[in-house]
C-alpha positions in Angstrom: -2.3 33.6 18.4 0.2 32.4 16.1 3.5 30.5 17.0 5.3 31.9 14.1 4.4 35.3 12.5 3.9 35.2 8.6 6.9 36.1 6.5 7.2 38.8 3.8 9.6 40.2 1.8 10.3 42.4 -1.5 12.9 39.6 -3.4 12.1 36.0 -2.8 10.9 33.2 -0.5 11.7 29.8 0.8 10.3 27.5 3.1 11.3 23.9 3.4 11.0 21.2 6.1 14.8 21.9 7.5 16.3 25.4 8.4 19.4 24.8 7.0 17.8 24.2 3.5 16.0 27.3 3.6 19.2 29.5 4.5 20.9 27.8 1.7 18.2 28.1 -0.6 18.4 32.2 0.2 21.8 32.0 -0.3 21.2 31.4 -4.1 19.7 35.2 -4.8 22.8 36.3 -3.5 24.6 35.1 -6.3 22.0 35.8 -8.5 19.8 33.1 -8.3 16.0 32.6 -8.9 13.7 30.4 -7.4 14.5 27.5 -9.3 18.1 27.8 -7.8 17.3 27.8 -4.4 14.6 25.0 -4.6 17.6 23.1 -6.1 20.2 24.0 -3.4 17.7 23.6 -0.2 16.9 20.3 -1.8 20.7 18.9 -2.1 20.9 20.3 1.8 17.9 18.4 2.5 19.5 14.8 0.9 22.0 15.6 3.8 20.9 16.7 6.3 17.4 14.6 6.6 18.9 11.6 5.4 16.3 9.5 7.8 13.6 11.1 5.2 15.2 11.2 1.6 18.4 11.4 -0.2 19.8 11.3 -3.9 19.0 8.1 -4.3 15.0 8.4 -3.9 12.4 10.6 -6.0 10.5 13.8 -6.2 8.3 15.7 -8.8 8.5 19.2 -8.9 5.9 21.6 -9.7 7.0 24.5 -11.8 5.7 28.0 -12.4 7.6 29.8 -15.2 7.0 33.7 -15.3 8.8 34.0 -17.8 6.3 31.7 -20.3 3.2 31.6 -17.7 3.0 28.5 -17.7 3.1 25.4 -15.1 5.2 22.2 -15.3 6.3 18.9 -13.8 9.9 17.6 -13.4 9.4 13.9 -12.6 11.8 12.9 -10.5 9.7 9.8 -10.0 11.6 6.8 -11.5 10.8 4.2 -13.0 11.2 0.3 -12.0 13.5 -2.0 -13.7 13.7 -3.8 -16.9 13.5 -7.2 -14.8 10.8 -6.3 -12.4 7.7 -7.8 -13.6 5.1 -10.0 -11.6 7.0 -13.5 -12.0 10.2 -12.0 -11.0 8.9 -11.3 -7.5 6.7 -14.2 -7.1 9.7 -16.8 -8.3 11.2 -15.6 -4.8 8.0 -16.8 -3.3 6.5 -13.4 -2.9 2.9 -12.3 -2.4 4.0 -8.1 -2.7 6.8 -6.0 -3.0 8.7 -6.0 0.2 9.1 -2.5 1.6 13.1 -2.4 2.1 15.7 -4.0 1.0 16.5 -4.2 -3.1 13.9 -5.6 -5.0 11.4 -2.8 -4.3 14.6 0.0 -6.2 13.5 1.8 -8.8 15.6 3.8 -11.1 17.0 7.4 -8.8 15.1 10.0 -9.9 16.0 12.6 -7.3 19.1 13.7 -8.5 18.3 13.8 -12.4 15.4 16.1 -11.8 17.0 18.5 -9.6 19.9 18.9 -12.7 17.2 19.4 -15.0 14.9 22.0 -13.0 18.2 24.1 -12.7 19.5 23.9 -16.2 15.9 24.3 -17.5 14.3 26.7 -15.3 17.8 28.2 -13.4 20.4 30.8 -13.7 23.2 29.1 -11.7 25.5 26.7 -11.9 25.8 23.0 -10.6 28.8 24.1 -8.2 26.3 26.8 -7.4 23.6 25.3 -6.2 26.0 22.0 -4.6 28.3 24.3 -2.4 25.8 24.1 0.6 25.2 20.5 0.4 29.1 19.1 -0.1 29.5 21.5 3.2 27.0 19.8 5.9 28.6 16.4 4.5 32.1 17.2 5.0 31.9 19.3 8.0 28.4 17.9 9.4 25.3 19.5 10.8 23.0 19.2 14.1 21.6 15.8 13.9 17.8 15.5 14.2 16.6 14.0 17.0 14.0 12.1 14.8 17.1 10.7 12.8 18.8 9.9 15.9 16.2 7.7 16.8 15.5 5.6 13.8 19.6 5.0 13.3 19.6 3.1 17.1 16.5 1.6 16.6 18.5 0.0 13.4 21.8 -0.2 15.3 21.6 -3.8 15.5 20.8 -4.2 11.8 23.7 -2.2 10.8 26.4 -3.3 12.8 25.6 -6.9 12.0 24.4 -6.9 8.0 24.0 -3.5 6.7 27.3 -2.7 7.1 27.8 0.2 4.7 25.1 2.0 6.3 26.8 1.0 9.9 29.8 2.9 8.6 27.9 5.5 7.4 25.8 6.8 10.4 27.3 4.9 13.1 29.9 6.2 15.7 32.6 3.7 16.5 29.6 1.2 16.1 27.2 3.6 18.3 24.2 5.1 17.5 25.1 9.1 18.1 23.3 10.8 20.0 20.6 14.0 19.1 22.4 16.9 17.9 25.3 15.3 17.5 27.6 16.5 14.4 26.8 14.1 11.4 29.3 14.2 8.7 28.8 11.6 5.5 32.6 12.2 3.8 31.1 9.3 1.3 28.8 11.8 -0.4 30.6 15.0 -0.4 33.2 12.7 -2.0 29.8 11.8 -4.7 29.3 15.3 -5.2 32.6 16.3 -5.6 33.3 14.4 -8.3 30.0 15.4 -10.1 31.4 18.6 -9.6 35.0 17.8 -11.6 32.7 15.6 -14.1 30.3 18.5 -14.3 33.3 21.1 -14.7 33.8 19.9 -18.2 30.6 21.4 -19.7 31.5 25.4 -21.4 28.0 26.3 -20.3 26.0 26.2 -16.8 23.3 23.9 -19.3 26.1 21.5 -20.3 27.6 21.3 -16.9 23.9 20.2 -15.9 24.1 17.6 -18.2 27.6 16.8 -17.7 26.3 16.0 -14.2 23.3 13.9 -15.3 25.5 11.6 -17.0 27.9 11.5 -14.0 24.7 9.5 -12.3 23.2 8.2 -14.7 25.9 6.8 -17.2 29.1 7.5 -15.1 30.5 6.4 -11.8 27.1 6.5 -10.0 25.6 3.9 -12.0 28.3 1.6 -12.3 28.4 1.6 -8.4 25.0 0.7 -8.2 25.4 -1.9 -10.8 28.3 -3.3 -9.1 26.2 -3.5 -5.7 23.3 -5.1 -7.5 25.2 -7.6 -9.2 27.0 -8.7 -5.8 25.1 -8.2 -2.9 21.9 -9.7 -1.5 21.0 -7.8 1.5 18.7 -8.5 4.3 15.3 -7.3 3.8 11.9 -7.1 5.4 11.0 -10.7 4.6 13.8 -11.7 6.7 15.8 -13.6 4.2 18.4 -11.9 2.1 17.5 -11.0 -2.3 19.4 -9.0 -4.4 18.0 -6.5 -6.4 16.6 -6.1 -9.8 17.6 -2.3 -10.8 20.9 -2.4 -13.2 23.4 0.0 -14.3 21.4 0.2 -18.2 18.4 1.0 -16.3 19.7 4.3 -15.1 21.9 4.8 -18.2 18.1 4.2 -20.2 16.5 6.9 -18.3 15.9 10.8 -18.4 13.5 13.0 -16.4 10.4 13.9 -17.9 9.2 17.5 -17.6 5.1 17.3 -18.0 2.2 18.9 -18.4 -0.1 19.4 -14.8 -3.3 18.2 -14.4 -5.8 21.4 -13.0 -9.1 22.0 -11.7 -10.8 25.4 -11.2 -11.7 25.4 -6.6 -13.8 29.2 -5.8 -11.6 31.3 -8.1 -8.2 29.7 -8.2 -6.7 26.8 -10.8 -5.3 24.1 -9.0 -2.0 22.2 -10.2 -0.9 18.8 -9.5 1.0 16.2 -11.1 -0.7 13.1 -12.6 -1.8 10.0 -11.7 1.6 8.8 -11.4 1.2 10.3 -8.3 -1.5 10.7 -6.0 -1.7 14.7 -6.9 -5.3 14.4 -8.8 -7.0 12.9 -5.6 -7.0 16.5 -4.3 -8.7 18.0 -7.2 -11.2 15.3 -6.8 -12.2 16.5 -3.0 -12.4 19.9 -4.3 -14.5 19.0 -7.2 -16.8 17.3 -4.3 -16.2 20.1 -1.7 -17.3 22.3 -4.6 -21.1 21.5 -4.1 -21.0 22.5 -0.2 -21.1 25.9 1.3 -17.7 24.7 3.8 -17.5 28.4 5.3 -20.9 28.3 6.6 -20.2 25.3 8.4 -17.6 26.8 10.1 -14.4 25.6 10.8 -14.0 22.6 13.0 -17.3 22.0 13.3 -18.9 18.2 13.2 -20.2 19.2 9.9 -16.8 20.5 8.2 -14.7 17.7 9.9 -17.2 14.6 8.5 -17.6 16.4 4.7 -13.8 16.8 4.3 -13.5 13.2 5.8 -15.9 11.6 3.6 -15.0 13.7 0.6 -11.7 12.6 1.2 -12.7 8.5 1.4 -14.5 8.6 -2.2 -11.6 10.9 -3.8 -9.0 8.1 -2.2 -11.4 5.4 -3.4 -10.6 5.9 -6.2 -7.1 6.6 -6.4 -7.1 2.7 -5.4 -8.9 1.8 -8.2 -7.8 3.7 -10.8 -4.3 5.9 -10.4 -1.6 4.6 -12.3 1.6 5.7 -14.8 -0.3 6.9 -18.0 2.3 6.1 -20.3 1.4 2.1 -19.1 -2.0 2.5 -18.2 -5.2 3.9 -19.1 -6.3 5.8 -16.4 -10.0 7.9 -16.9 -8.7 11.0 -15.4 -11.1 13.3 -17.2 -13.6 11.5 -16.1 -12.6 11.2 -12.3 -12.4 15.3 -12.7 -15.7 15.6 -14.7 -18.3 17.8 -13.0 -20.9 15.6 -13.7 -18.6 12.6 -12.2 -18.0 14.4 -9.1 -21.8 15.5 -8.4 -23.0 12.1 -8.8 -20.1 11.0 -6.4 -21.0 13.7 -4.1 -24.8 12.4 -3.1 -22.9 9.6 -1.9 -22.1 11.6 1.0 -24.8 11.1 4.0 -25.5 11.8 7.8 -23.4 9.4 8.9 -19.3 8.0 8.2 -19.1 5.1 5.5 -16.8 2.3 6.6 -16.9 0.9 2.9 -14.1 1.5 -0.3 -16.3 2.9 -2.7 -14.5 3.7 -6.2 -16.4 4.9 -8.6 -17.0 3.9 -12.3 -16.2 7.2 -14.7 -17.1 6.6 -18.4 -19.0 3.6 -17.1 -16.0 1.6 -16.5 -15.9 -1.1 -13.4 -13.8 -0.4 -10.5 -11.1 -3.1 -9.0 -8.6 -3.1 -6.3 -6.3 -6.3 -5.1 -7.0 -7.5 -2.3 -4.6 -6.4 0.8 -2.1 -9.2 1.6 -0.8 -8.6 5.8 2.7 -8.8 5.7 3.3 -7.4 9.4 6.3 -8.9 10.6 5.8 -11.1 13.9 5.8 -10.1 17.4 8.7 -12.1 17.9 10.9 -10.5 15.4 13.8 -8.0 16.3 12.9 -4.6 16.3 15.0 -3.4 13.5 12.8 -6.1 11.2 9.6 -4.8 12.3 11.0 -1.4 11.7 11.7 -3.0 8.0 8.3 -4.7 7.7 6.7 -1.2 7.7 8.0 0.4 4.3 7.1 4.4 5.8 10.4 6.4 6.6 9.2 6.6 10.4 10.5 4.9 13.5 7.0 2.8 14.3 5.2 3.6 17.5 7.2 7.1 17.8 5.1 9.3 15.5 1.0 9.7 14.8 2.0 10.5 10.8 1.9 7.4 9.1 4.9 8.5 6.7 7.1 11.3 6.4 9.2 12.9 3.9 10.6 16.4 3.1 9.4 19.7 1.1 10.7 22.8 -0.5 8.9 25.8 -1.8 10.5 28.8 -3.2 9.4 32.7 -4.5 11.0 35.2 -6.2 9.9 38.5 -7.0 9.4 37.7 -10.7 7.0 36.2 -10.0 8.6 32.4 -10.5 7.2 29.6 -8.1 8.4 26.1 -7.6 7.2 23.3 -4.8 8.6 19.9 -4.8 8.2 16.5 -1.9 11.7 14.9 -2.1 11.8 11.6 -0.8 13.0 8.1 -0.8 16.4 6.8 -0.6 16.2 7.1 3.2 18.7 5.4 5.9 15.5 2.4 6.9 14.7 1.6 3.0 18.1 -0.2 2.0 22.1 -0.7 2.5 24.0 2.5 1.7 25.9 1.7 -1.6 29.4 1.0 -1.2 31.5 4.2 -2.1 28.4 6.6 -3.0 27.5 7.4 0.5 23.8 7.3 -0.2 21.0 3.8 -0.3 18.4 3.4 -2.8 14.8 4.3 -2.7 12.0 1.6 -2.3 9.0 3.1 -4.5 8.5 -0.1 -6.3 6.2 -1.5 -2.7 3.5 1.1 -3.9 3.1 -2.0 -7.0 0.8 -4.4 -6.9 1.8 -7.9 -8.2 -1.7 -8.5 -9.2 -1.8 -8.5 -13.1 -4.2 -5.9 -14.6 -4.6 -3.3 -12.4 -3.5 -0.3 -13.6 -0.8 0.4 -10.9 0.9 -3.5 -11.0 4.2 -3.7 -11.7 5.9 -3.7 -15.1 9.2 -3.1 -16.2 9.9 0.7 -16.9 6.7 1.6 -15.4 6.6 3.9 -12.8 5.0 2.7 -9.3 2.1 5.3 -8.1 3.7 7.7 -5.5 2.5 9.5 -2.9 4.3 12.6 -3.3 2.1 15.6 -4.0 2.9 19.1 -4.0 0.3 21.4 -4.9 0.2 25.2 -7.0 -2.2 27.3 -7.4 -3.1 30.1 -9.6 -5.5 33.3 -9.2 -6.6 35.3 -12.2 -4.1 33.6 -14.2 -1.1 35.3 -11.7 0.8 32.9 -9.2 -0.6 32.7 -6.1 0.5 29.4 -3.6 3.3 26.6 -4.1 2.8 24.4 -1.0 2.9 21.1 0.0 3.9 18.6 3.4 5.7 15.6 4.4 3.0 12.7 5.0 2.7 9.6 2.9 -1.2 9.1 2.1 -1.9 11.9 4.3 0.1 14.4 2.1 -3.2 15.4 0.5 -5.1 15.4 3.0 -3.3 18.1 5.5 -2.4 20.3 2.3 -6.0 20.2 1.4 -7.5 21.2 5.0 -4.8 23.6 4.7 -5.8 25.5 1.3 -9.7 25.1 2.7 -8.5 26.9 5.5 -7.4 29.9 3.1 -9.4 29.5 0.7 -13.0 29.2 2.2 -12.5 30.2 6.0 -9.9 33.4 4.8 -7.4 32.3 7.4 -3.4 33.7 5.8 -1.0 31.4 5.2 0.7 31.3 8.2 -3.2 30.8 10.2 -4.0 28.0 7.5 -0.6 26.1 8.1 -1.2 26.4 12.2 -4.8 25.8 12.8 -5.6 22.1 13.8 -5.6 19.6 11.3 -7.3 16.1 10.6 -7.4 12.8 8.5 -8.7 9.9 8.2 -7.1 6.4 7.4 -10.2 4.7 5.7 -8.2 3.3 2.7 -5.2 1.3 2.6 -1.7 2.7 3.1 0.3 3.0 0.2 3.5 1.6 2.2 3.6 -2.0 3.6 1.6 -3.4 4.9 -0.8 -1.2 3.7 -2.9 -1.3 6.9 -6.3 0.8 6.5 -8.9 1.6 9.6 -12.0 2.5 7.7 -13.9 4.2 10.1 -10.5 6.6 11.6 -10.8 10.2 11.8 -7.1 11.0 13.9 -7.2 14.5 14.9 -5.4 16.9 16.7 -5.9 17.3 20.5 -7.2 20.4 22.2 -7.7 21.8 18.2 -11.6 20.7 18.3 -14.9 21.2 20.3 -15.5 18.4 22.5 -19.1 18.7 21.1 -18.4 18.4 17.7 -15.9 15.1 18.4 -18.7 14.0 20.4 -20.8 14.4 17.4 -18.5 12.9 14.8 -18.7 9.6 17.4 -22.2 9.8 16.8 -22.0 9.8 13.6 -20.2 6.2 13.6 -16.5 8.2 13.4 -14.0 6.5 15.2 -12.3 9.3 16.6 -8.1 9.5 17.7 -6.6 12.3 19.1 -3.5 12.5 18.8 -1.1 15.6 20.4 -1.4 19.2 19.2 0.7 20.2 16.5 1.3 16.9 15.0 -0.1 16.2 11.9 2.2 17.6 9.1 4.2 20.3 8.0 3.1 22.3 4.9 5.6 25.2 3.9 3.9 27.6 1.5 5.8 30.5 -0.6 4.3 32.5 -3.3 3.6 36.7 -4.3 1.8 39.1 -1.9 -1.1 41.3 -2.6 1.8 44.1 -2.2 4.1 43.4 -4.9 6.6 41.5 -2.7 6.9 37.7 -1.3 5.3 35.9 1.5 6.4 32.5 3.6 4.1 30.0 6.0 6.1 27.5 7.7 4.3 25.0 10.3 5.8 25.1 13.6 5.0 21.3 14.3 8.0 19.4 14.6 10.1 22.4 15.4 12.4 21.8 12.3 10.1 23.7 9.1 11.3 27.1 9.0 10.9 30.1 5.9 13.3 32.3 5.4 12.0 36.0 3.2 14.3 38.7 2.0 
C-alpha cells in the first residue's frame, strides 16, 4: 500500500524536498511559466525556507531537458575555489585537510548565478517572477522545520558567543525557537530586493537576468563578501579562528557554465548526469555493472539483489576516489570508467561474499591512487557545537541515519521540458552569516584533498568534486524521469535503487520512491572526516526478509537497520504514457511533497 498516491496531471509537475517550494513552483504556470521557471522559484523558496540544508550562498548543477532543441544540459552551479587556495595556503596554517566549516573551505557561490541563468536561458519569466515567493517566506516567515530547529540550538552556544551574525539571524532574543515556529530572515528579502531594483534596469526579462548576476557577482553581494573576508576570522572546526581565502575578484571572475551530460544507455533508457565534477558518473558505472546481471530475477530485496547493488556500488565509488575530478584541471579517463569492456572486467570482481577492500580500477591501463584519510574528529571533550563543526555534513550528528542532507527540485510541463537540480551548501552549520546579506557561505572546498597530484586536490579556480547528483533519463529519444535526493555520498546510491526499482522490478514512480531502500558506507565520506565502514550495508527496518539479512551477515555484510522510511527523499517529475504529467514524492521525512495540475 502506498503512503502517498502517484500524481498526474495534463500541464506540469513539481516535486521538491519542501511543500512550500512546490506550490511556488506551480505558481509559475499561472503566470505563464514553464518548467524551468518553477524549478527556479521552488529553488529561491527552498534557500529560505531550508536554510539548515542550502541557501544562495552554496551550489547546485542542474540538469536540463530542452524540448524545444531535444537536447540535455548542465547549469553548473558548482563553484569554483579561490585564486589563493592552493596546498601551501592551507598547510601554512598548520593544516593536514580542509576544515569542514568555517572560511577557508568557501568556494566561489554558485547557487544563485545558476538559477539566473537556467531562467534567462531556458525560461519565460521574469527575475521578479520567479523571486516573489521567496522575498515572501523571508519577510513574513514560514513553519520552521523541526530538523532546522534542532541544529540552530545545538549551535546556540556557538552563535550567541562568536557567530554572531548568524545568532542575529536565526536566534530569538538569543533563544533557539522552537519547531514550527515563524522564521522570518528580513536580511535576505532585503538581498533580494535589491537584486530586484538592480535587476529592474535590464529592457528585457534576459537582461534583467543578467542585471541580477552582476548584482552578486560584481555588485553589492560581492563586495560584502569581500568586506567579510578581508575582516573577519571566524571560529572554525579546528577550534582556532582563520579567515577566509574567497575574494570579491573571485566572484566578479566567475560565470556559470552550462555543459554537455555525460550518458549511458541502462535496458532501454539513456541516462544523464553531470561530470566528474560531481559524483553523477558513479551511477552510470553501477549500471554499466548491473548491466551484466539479470536484477529482476533476483527479485527485489532478496540477499542476492541487496549484495550485487552493494558491491556494484563499492567498485563504482572506488573509483570515484581515485579518479573523479574537474576536467578542465584534470585528466580524468571517463570514457574509459564507462567503457563496456572496462565495466565487464570490473564486474567479475564481484563474488559470493562482501569485499571490505577499496578497489579502483585502472581504465586505459592507468594506476589508481587515493590519499590517505587523515581523522580529524573533534575530541570527546569538545562542546557540542564544535563537534557539530568537526563533521562538515549539513546534519545535526547522532540525530539522523543519512550521513548528509541537502535539498531537490524536479519540475514537468506538458511540452515536454524537464529539469532536476540538488541545491545545497551555504547552510546555517557551514559558516557565519555575512554581515548585511542574510545568508553564510558554502564549504565545498573540504571535498579537496591537499595531497598534490591527485586529480581532485585543490588548486585555485578549480572546482572541488561534489556530491550533488541529479539524474535524467530518456526513452526512445522522448523525456522520460528528472529525479534525484538529498544524501551526500549516498545521493547515488538511493536514486539508483530507486530507478532499479522502476526500471527492472516495474514498480511506478511513486512504488519505486516508497519501497525500502539501502546503502552501504564502504568508501570514505566525502565530508569531514571522511569516516568509511567498509563492510556497512545500513538498511531500512521492517523493509527486508529476516532471511535474506541473515544471509547478507553470512556473507561477511555488516548489517544496520536503521528505522523505516529513513534513507532519502527522491522527488521524480517527468511525461506520462497518457499525454499528461506525473509526480513521486517520498513520504520519509514528512516534508517532500509534489504538486500536478
Amino acid at each position: 500500500m502506498l503512503h502517498r498516491p502517484e500524481l498526474h496531471g495534463t500541464a506540469c509537475a513539481v516535486s521538491s524536498t519542501h511543500w512550500l517550494a512546490s506550490a511556488a513552483g506551480v505558481a509559475m504556470f499561472d503566470r505563464g511559466g514553464n518548467a524551468f521557471d518553477a524549478a527556479t522559484a521552488a529553488a529561491l523558496v527552498i534557500q529560505v525556507v531550508e536554510p539548515h540544508l542550502n541557501g544562495p550562498g552554496g551550489d547546485v548543477p542542474i540538469m536540463v531537458y530542452d524540448a524545444a532543441t531535444g537536447s540535455t544540459r548542465v547549469v553548473c552551479g558548482q563553484g569554483p575555489m579561490p585564486r589563493r587556495a592552493t596546498p601551501e595556503a592551507f598547510r601554512r596554517r598548520g593544516l593536514a585537510v580542509i576544515p569542514g566549516s568555517g572560511l577557508l573551505a568557501a568556494t566561489v557561490p554558485g547557487a544563485f548565478g545558476a538559477w539566473m541563468r537556467l531562467l534567462r536561458d531556458f525560461g519565460r519569466l521574469t527575475v521578479q517572477d520567479v523571486l516573489e515567493p521567496a522575498i515572501g517566506y523571508a519577510e513574513d516567515g514560514y513553519p520552521l522545520l523541526p530538523k532546522t530547529a534542532a541544529m540552530i540550538e545545538v549551535m546556540a552556544p556557538l552563535f550567541r558567543d562568536e557567530w554572531t551574525e548568524s545568532g542575529r539571524t536565526y536566534l530569538h532574543h538569543g533563544a533557539a525557537p522552537a519547531p514550527g515556529a515563524r522564521m522570518r530572515n528580513p536580511a535576505l528579502a532585503r538581498t533580494y530586493r535589491r537584486i530586484l531594483a538592480e535587476a529592474a534596469t535590464g529592457r528585457t526579462r534576459e537582461a534583467q537576468a543578467d542585471a541580477a548576476i552582476s548584482a552578486f557577482y560584481e555588485g553589492f553581494v560581492a563586495e560584502a563578501v569581500d568586506r567579510f573576508m578581508a575582516t573577519e576570522e571566524p571560529i572554525d572546526s579546528t577550534g582556532r579562528h582563520n579567515g577566509g581565502l574567497l575574494t570579491g575578484d573571485d566572484l566578479a571572475g566567475w560565470r556559470v557554465p552550462v555543459e554537455a551530460t555525460v550518458a549511458l544507455d541502462y535496458r532501454g533508457h539513456s541516462v544523464h548526469k553531470a561530470g566528474p565534477w560531481s559524483q553523477g558518473p558513479v551511477f552510470l558505472q553501477q549500471l554499466a555493472l548491473l548491466e551484466g546481471f539479470d536484477i529482476d530475477a533476483m527479485g527485489f530485496g532478496s540477499a542476492d539483489h541487496v549484495h550485487t547493488v552493494i558491491e556494484s556500488a563499492k567498485l563504482a565509488f572506488a573509483d570515484r576516489e581515485a579518479w573523479y575530478g574537474d576536467p578542465e584541471h584534470a585528466d580524468v579517463p571517463l570514457a574509459g570508467l564507462l567503457d563496456p569492456v572496462y565495466a565487464a572486467a570490473r564486474r567479475t570482481l564481484i563474488g559470493p561474499e562482501a569485499s571490505d577492500v577499496l578497489r579502483p580500477g585502472s581504465p586505459d591501463g592507468r594506476k589508481p591512487w587515493i590519499p590517505p584519510v587523515l581523522d580529524v574528529s573533534a575530541s570527546s571533550g569538545d562542546p557540542d557545537w564544535l563537534r557539530q563543526l568537526a563533521d562538515g555534513i549539513p546534519t545535526v550528528l547522532q540525530q539522523t541515519a543519512a550521513k548528509g542532507d541537502t535539498c531537490c527540485v524536479s519540475a514537468t510541463d506538458r511540452d515536454g521540458n524537464m529539469v532536476v537540480a540538488t541545491p545545497s551548501g551555504g547552510w546555517l552549520k557551514s559558516s557565519p552569516v555575512v554581515p548585511g546579506l542574510g545568508f553564510p557561505l558554502g564549504t565545498r572546498g573540504q571535498m579537496a584533498w591537499l595531497d598534490e597530484g591527485h586529480n581532485n586536490s585543490v588548486a585555485p579556480g578549480k572546482r572541488p568534486r561534489t556530491t550533488l547528483s541529479p539524474t535524467l533519463a530518456l526513452r526512445d529519444g522522448a523525456p522520460y524521469l528528472a529525479f534525484g535526493t538529498p544524501g551526500g555520498d549516498q545521493q547515488d546510491q538511493w536514486t539508483l535503487n530507486f530507478f532499479v526499482n522502476h526500471v527492472d522490478f516495474g514498480m511506478s514512480p511513486q512504488q519505486a520512491v516508497e519501497a525500502a531502500t539501502f546503502h552501504t558506507d564502504h568508501v570514505p565520506s566525502s565530508f569531514t572526516p571522511r569516516r568509511a565502514r567498509p563492510l556497512a550495508a545500513v538498511v531500512e527496518q521492517d523493509g527486508f526478509d529476516p532471511a535474506a539479512l541473515t544471509e547478507l551477515r553470512r556473507r561477511g555484510h555488516e548489517v544496520r537497520t536503521v528505522a523505516p522510511m529513513t534513507l532519502g527523499k527522491v522527488c521524480a517529475t517527468g511525461p506520462d504514457s497518457h499525454g499528461g504529467v506525473l509526480a513521486a514524492a517520498s513520504p520519509r521525512g514528512q516534508q517532500a511533497y509534489a504538486v500536478v495540475r
